[in-house]
Biopython code that builds the backbone (N, CA, C, O; Angstrom):
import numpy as np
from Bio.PDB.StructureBuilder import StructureBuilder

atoms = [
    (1, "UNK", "N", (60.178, -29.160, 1.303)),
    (1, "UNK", "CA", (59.867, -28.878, -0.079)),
    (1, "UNK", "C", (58.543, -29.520, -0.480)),
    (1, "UNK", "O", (57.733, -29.083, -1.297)),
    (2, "UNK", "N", (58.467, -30.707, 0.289)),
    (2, "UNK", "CA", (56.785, -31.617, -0.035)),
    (2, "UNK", "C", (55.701, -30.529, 0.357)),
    (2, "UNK", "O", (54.633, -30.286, -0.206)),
    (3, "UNK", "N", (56.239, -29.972, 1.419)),
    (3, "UNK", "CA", (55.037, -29.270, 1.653)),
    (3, "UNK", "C", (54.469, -28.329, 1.279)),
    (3, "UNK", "O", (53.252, -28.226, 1.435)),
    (4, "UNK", "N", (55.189, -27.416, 0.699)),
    (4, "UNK", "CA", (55.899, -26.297, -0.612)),
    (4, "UNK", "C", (54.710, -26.568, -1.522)),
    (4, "UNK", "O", (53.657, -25.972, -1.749)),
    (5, "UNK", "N", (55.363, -27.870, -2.026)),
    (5, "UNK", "CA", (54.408, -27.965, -3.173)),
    (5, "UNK", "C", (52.838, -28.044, -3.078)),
    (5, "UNK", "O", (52.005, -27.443, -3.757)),
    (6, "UNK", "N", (52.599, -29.236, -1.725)),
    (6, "UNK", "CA", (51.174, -29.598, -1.643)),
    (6, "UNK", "C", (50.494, -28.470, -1.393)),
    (6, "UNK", "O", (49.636, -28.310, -2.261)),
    (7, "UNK", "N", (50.504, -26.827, 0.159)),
    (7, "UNK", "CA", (49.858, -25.782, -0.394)),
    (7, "UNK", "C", (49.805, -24.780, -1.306)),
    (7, "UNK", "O", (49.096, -23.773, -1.300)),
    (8, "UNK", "N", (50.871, -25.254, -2.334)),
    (8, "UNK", "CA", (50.636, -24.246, -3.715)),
    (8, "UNK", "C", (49.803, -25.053, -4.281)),
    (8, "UNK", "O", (48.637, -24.679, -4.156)),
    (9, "UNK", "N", (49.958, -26.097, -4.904)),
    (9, "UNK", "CA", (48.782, -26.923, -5.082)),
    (9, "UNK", "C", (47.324, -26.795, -4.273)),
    (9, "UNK", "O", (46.326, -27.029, -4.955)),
    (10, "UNK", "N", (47.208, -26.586, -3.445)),
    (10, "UNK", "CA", (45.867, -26.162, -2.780)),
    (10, "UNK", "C", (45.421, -24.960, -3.209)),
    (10, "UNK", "O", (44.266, -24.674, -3.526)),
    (11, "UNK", "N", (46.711, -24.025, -3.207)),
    (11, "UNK", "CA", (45.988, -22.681, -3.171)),
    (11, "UNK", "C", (45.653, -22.554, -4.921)),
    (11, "UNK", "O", (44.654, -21.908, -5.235)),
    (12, "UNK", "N", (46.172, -22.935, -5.594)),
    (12, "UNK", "CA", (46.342, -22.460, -7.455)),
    (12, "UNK", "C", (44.723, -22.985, -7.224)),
    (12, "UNK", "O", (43.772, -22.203, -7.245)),
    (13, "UNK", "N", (44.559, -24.938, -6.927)),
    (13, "UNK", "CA", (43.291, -25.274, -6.740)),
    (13, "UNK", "C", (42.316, -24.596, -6.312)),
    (13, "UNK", "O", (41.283, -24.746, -6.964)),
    (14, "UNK", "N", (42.253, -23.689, -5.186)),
    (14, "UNK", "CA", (40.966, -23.024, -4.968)),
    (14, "UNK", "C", (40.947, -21.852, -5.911)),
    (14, "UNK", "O", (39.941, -21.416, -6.470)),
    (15, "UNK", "N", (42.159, -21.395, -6.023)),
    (15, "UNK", "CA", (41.720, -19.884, -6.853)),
    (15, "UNK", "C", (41.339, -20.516, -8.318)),
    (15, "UNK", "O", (40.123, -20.377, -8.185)),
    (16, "UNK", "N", (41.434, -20.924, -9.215)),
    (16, "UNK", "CA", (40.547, -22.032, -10.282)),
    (16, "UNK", "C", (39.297, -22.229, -10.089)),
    (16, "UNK", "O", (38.391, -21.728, -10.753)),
    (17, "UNK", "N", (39.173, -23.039, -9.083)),
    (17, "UNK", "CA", (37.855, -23.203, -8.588)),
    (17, "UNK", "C", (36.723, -22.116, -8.340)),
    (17, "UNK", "O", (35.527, -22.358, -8.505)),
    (18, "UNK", "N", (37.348, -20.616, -7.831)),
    (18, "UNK", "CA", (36.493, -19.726, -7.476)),
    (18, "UNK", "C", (36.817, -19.208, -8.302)),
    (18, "UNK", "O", (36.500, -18.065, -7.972)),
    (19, "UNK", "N", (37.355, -19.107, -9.454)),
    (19, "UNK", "CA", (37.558, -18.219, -10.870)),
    (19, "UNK", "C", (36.111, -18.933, -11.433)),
    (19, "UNK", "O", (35.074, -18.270, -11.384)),
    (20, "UNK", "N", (36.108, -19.930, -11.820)),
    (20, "UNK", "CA", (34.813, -21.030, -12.380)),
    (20, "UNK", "C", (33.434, -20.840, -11.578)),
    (20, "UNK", "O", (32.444, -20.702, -12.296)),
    (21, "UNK", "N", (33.226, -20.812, -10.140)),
    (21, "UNK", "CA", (32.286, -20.517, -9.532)),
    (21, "UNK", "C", (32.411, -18.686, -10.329)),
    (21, "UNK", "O", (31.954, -18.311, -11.409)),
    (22, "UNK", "N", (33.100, -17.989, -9.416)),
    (22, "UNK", "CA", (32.781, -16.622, -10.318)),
    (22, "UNK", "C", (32.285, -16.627, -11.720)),
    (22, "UNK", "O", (31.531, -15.745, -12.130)),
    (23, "UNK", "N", (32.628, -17.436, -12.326)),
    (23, "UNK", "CA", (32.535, -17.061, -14.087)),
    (23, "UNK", "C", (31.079, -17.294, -14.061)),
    (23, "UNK", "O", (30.354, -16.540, -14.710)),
    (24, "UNK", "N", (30.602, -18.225, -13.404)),
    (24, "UNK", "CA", (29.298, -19.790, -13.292)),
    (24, "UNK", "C", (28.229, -18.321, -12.790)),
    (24, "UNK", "O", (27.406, -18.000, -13.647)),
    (25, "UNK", "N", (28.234, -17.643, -11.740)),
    (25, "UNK", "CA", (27.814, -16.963, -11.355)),
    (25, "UNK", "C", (27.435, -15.442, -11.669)),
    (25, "UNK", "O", (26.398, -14.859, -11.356)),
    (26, "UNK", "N", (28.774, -14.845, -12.515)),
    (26, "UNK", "CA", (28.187, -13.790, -13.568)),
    (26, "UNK", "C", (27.430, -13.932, -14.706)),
    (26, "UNK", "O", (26.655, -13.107, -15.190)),
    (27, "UNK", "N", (27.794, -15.389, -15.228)),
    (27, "UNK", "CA", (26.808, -16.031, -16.363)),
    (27, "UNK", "C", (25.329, -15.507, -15.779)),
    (27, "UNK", "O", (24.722, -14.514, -16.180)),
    (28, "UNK", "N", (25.059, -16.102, -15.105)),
    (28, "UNK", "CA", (23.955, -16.224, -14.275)),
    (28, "UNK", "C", (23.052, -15.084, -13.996)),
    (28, "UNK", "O", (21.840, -15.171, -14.193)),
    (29, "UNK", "N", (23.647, -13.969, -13.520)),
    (29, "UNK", "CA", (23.295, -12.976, -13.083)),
    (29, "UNK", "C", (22.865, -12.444, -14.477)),
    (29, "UNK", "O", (21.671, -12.150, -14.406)),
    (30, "UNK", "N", (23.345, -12.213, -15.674)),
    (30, "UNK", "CA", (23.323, -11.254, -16.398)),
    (30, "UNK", "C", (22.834, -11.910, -17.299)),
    (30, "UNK", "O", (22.742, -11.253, -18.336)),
    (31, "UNK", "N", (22.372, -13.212, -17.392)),
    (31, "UNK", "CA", (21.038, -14.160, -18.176)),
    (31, "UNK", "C", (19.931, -13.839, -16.717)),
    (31, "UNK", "O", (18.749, -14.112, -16.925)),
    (32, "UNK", "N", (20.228, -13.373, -15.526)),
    (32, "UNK", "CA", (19.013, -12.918, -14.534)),
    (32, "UNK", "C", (18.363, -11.467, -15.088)),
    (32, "UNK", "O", (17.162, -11.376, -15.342)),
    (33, "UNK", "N", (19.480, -10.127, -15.277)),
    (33, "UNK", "CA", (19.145, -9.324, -15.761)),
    (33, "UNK", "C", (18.658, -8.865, -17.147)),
    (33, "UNK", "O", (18.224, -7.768, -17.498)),
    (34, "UNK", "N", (18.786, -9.621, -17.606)),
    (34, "UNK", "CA", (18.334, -9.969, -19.098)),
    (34, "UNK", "C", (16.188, -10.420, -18.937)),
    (34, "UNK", "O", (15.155, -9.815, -19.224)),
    (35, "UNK", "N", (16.428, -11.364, -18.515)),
    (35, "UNK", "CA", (15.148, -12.203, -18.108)),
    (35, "UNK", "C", (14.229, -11.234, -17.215)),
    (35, "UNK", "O", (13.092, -11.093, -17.666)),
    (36, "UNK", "N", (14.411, -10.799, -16.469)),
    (36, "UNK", "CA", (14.103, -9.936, -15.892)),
    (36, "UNK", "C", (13.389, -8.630, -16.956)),
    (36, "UNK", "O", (12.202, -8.593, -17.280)),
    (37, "UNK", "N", (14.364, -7.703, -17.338)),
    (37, "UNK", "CA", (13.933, -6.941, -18.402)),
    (37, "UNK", "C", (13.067, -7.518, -19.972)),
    (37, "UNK", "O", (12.621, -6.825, -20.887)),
    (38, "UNK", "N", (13.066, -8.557, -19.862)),
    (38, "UNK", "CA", (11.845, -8.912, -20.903)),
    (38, "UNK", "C", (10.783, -8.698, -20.068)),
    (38, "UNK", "O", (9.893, -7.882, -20.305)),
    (39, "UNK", "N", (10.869, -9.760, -18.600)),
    (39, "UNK", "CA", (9.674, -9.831, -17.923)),
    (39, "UNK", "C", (9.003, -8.496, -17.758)),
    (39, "UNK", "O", (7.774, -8.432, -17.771)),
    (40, "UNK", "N", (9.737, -7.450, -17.605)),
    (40, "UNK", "CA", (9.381, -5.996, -17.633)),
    (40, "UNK", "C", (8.665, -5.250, -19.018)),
    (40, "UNK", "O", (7.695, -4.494, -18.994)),
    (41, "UNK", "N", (9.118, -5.511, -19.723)),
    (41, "UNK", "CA", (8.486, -5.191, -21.139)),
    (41, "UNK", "C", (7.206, -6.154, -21.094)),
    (41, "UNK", "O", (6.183, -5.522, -21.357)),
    (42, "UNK", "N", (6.980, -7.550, -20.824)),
    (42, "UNK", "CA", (5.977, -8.153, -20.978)),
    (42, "UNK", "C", (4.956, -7.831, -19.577)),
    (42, "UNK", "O", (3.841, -8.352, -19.589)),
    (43, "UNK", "N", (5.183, -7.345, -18.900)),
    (43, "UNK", "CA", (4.703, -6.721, -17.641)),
    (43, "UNK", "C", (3.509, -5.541, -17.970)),
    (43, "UNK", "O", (2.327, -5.581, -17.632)),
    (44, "UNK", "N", (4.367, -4.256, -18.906)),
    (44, "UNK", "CA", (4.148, -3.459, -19.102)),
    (44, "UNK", "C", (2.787, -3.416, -20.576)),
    (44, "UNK", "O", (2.070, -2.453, -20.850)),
    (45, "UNK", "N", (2.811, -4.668, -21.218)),
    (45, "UNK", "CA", (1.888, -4.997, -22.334)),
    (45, "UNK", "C", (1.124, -5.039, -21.477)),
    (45, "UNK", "O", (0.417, -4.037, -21.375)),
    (46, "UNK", "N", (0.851, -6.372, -20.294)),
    (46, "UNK", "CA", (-0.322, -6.399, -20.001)),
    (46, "UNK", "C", (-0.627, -5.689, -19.608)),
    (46, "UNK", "O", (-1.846, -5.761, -19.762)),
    (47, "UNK", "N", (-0.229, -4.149, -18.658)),
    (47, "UNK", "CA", (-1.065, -3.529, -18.208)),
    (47, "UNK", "C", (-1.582, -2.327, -18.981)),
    (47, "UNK", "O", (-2.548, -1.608, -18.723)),
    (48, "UNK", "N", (-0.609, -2.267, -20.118)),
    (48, "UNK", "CA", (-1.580, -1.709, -21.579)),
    (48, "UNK", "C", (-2.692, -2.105, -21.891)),
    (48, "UNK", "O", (-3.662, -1.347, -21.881)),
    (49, "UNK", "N", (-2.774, -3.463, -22.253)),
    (49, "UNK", "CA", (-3.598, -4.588, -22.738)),
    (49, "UNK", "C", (-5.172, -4.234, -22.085)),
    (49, "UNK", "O", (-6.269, -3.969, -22.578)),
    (50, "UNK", "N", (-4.298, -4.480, -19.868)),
    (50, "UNK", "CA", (-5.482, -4.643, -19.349)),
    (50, "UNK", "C", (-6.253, -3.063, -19.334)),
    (50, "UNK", "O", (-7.484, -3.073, -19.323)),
    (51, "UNK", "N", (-5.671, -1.965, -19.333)),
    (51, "UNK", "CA", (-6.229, -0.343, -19.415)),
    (51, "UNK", "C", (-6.936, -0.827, -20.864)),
    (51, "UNK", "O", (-7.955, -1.479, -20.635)),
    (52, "UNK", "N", (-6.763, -0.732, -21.731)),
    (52, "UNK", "CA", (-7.593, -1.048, -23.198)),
    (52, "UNK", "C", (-8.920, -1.342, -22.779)),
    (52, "UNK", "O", (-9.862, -0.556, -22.678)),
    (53, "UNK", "N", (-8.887, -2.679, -22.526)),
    (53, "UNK", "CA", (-9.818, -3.463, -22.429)),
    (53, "UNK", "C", (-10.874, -2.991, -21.001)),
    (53, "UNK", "O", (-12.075, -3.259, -20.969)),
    (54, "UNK", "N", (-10.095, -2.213, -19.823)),
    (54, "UNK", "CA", (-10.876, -1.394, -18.599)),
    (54, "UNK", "C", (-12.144, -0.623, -19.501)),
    (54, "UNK", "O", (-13.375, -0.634, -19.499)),
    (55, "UNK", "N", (-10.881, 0.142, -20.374)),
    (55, "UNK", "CA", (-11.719, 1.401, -21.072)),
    (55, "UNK", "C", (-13.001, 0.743, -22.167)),
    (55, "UNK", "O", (-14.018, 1.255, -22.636)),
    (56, "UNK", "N", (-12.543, -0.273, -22.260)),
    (56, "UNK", "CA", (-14.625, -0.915, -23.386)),
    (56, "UNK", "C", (-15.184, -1.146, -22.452)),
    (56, "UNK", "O", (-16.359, -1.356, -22.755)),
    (57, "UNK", "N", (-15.016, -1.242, -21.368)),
    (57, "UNK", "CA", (-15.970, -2.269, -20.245)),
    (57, "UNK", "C", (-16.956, -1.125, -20.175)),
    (57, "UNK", "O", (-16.437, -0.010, -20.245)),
    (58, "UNK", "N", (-18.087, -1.163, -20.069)),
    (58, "UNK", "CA", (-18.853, 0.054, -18.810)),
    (58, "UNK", "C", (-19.783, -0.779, -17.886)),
    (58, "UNK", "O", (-20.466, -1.770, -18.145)),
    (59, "UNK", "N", (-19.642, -0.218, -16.950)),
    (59, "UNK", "CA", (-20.088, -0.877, -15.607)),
    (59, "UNK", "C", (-21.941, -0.663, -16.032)),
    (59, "UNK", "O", (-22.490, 0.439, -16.013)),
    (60, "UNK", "N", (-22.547, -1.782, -16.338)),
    (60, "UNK", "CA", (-24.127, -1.639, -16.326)),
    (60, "UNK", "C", (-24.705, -0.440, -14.901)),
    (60, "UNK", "O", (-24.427, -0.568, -13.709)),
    (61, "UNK", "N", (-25.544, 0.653, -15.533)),
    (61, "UNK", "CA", (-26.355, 1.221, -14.337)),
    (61, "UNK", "C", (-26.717, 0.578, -13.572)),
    (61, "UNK", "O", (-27.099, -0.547, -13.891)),
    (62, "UNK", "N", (-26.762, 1.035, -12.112)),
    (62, "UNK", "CA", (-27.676, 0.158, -10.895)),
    (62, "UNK", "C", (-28.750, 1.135, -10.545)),
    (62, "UNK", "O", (-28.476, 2.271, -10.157)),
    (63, "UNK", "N", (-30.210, 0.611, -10.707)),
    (63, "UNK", "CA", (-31.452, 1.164, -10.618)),
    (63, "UNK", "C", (-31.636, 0.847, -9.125)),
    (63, "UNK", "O", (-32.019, -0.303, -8.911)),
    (64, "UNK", "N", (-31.442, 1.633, -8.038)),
    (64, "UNK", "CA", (-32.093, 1.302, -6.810)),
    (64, "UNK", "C", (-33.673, 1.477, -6.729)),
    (64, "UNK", "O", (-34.223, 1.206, -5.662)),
    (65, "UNK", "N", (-34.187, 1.779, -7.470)),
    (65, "UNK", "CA", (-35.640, 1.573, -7.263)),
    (65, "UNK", "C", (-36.014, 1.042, -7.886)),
    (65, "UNK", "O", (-37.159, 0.853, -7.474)),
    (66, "UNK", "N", (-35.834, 0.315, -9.171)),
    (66, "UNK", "CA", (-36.571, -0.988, -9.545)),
    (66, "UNK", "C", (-36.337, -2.243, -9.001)),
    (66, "UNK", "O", (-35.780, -3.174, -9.583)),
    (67, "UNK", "N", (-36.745, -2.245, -7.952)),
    (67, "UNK", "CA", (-36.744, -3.972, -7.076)),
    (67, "UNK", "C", (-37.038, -5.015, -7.604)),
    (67, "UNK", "O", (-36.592, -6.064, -7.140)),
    (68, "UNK", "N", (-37.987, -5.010, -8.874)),
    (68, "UNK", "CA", (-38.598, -5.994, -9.585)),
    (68, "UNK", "C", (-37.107, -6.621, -10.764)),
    (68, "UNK", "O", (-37.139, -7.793, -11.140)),
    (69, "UNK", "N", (-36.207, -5.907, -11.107)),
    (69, "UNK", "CA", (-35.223, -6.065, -11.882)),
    (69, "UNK", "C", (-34.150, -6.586, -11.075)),
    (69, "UNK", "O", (-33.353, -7.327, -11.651)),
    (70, "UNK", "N", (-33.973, -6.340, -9.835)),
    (70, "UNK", "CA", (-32.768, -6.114, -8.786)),
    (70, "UNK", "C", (-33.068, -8.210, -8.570)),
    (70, "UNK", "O", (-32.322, -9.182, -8.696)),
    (71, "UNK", "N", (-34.655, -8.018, -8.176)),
    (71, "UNK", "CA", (-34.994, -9.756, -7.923)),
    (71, "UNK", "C", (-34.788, -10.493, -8.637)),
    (71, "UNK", "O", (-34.405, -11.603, -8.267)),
    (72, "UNK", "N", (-34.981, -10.142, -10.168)),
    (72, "UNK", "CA", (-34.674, -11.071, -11.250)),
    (72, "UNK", "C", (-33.136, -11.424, -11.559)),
    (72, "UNK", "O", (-32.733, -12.544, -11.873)),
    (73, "UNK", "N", (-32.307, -10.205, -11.408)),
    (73, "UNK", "CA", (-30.799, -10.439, -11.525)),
    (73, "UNK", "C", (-30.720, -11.720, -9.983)),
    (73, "UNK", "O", (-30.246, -12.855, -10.037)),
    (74, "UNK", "N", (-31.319, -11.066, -8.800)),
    (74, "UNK", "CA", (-30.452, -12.072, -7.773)),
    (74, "UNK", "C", (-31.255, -13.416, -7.943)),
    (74, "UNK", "O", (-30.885, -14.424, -7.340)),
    (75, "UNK", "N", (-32.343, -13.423, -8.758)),
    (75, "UNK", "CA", (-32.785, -15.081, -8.981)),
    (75, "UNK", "C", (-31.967, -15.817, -9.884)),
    (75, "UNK", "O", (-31.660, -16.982, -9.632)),
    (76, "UNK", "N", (-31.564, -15.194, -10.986)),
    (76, "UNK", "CA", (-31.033, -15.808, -11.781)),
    (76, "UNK", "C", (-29.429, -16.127, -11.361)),
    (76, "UNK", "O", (-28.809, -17.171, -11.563)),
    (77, "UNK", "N", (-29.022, -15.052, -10.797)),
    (77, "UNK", "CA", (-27.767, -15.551, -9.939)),
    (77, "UNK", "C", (-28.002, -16.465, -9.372)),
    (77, "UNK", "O", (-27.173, -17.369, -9.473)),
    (78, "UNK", "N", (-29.339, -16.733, -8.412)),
    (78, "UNK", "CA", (-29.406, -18.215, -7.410)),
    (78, "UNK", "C", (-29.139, -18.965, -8.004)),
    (78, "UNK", "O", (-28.315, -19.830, -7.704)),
    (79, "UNK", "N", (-30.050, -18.840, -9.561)),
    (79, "UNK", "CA", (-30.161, -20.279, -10.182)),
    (79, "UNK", "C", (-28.767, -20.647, -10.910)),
    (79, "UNK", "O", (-28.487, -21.833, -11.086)),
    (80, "UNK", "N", (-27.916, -19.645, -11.321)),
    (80, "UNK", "CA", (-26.660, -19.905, -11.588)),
    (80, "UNK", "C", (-25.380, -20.982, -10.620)),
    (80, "UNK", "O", (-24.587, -21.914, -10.750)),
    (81, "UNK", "N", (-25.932, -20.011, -9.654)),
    (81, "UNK", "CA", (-25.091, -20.745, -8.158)),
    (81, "UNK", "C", (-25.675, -21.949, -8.164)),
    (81, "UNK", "O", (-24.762, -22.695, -7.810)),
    (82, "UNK", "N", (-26.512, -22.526, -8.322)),
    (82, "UNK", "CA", (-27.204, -23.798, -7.889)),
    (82, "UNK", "C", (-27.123, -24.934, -8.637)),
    (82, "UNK", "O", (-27.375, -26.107, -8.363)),
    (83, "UNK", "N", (-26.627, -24.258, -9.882)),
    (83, "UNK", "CA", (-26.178, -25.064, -10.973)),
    (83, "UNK", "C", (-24.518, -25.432, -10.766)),
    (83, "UNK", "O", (-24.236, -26.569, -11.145)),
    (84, "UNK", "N", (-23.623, -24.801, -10.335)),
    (84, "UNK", "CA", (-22.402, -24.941, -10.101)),
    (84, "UNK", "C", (-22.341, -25.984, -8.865)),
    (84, "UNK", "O", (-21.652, -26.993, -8.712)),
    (85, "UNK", "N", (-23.405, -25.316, -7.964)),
    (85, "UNK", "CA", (-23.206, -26.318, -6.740)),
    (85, "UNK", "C", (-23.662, -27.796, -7.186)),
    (85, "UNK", "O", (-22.955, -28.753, -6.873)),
    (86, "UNK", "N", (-24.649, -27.944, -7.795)),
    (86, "UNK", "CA", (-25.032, -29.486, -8.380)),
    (86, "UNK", "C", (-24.034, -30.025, -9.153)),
    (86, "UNK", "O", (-23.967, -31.245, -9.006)),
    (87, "UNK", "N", (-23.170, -29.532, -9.985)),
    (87, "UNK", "CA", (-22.391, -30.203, -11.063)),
    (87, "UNK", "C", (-20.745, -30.354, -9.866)),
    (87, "UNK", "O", (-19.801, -31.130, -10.008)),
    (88, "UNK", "N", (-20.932, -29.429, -8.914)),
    (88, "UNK", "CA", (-19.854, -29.547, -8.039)),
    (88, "UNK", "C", (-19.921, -30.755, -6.982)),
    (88, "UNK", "O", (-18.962, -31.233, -6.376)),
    (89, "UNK", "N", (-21.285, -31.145, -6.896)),
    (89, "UNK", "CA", (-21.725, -32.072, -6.049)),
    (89, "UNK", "C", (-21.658, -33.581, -6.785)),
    (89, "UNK", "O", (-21.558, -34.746, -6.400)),
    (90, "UNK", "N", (-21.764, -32.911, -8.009)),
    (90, "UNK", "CA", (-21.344, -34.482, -8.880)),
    (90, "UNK", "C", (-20.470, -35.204, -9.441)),
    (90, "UNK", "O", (-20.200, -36.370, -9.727)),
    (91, "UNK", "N", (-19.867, -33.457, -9.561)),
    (91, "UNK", "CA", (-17.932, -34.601, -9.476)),
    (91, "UNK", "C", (-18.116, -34.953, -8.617)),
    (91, "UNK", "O", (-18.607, -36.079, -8.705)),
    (92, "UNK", "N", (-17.916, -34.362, -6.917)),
    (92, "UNK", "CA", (-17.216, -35.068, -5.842)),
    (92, "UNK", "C", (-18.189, -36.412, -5.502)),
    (92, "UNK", "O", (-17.826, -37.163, -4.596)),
    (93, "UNK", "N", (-19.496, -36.712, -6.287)),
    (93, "UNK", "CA", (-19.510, -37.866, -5.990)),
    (93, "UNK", "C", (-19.371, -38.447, -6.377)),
    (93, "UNK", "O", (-19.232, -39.556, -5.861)),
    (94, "UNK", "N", (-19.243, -38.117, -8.215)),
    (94, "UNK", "CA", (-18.130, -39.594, -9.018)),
    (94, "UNK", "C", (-16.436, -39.657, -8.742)),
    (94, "UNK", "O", (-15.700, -40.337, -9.458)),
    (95, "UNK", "N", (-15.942, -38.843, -7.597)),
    (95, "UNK", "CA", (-15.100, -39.104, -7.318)),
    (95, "UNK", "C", (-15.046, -40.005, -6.179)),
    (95, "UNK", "O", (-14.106, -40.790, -6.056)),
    (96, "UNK", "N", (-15.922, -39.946, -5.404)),
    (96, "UNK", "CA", (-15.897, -40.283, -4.267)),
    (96, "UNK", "C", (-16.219, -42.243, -4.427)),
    (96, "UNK", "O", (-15.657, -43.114, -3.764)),
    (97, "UNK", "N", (-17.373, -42.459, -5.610)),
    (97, "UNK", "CA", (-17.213, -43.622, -6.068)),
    (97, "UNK", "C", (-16.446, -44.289, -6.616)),
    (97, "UNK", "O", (-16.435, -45.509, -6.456)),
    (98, "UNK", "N", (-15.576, -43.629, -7.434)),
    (98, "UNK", "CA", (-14.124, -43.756, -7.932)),
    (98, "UNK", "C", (-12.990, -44.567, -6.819)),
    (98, "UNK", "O", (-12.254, -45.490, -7.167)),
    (99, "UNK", "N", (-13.068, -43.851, -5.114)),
    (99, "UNK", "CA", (-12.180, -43.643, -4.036)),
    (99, "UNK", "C", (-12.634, -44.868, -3.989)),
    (99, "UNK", "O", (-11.773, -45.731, -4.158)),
    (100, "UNK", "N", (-14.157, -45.380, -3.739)),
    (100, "UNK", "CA", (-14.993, -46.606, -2.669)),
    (100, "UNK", "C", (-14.386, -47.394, -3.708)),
    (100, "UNK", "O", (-13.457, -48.067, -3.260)),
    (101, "UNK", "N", (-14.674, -47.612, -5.474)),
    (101, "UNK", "CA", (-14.592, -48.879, -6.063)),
    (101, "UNK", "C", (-12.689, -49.235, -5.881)),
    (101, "UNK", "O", (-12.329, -50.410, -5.810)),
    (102, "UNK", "N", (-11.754, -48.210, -5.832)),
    (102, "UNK", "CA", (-10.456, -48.537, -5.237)),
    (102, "UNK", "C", (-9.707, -49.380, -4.198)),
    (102, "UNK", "O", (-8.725, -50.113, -4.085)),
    (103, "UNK", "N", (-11.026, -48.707, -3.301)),
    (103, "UNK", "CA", (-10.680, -48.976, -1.689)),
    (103, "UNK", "C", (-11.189, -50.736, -1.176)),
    (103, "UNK", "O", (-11.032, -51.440, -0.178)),
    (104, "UNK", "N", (-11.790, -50.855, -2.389)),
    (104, "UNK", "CA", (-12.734, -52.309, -2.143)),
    (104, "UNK", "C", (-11.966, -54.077, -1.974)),
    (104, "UNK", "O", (-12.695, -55.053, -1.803)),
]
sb = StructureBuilder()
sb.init_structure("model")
sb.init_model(0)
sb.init_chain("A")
sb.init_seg("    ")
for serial, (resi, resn, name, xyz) in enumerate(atoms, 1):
    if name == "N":
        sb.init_residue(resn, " ", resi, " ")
    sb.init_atom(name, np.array(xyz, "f"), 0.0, 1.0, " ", f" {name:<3s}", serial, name[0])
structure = sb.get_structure()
């Protein structure tokens, strides 16, 4: 009869247990499908948003025969780049003094 009792007691215990995991787990899912379908609606703005904003853009003409214009855009790009690379060169070396006055 002890024993009677102890696997009904086991078994009532697991089926409880996986009633609660089940419950724990449809919660879950259907706060997933929920979340999900916003993410879809907010999905669908941006790529409204981003078509909008495609359509003001217009791509500047490219003049293949004015070379004299073509040089000035890629100089001023150099000088753009050269500016990023210097200010990039100057964090990493006030970081790098940062590392040495640490390490001291």
């Amino acid at each position: 009869m002890l024993w009677f009792s102890v696997w009904t007691l086991l078994v009532v215990g697991t089926l409880v247990g996986a009633f609660f995991l089940f419950r724990r787990l449809y919660r879950s899912g259907k706060a997933l499908v929920v979340e999900l379908g916003r993410a879809s609606d907010v999905l669908a703005e941006v790529a409204a948003r981003a078509e909008e904003i495609e359509g003001l853009t217009v791509p500047a003409p490219v003049d293949l025969h004015d070379l004299d214009a073509a040089r000035a855009r890629r100089a001023a790009a150099r000088v753009g780049t050269e500016r990023r690379r210097a200010a990039r060169a100057a964090r990493h070396e006030a970081a790098y003094r940062r590392w040495r006055a640490l390490s001291r």
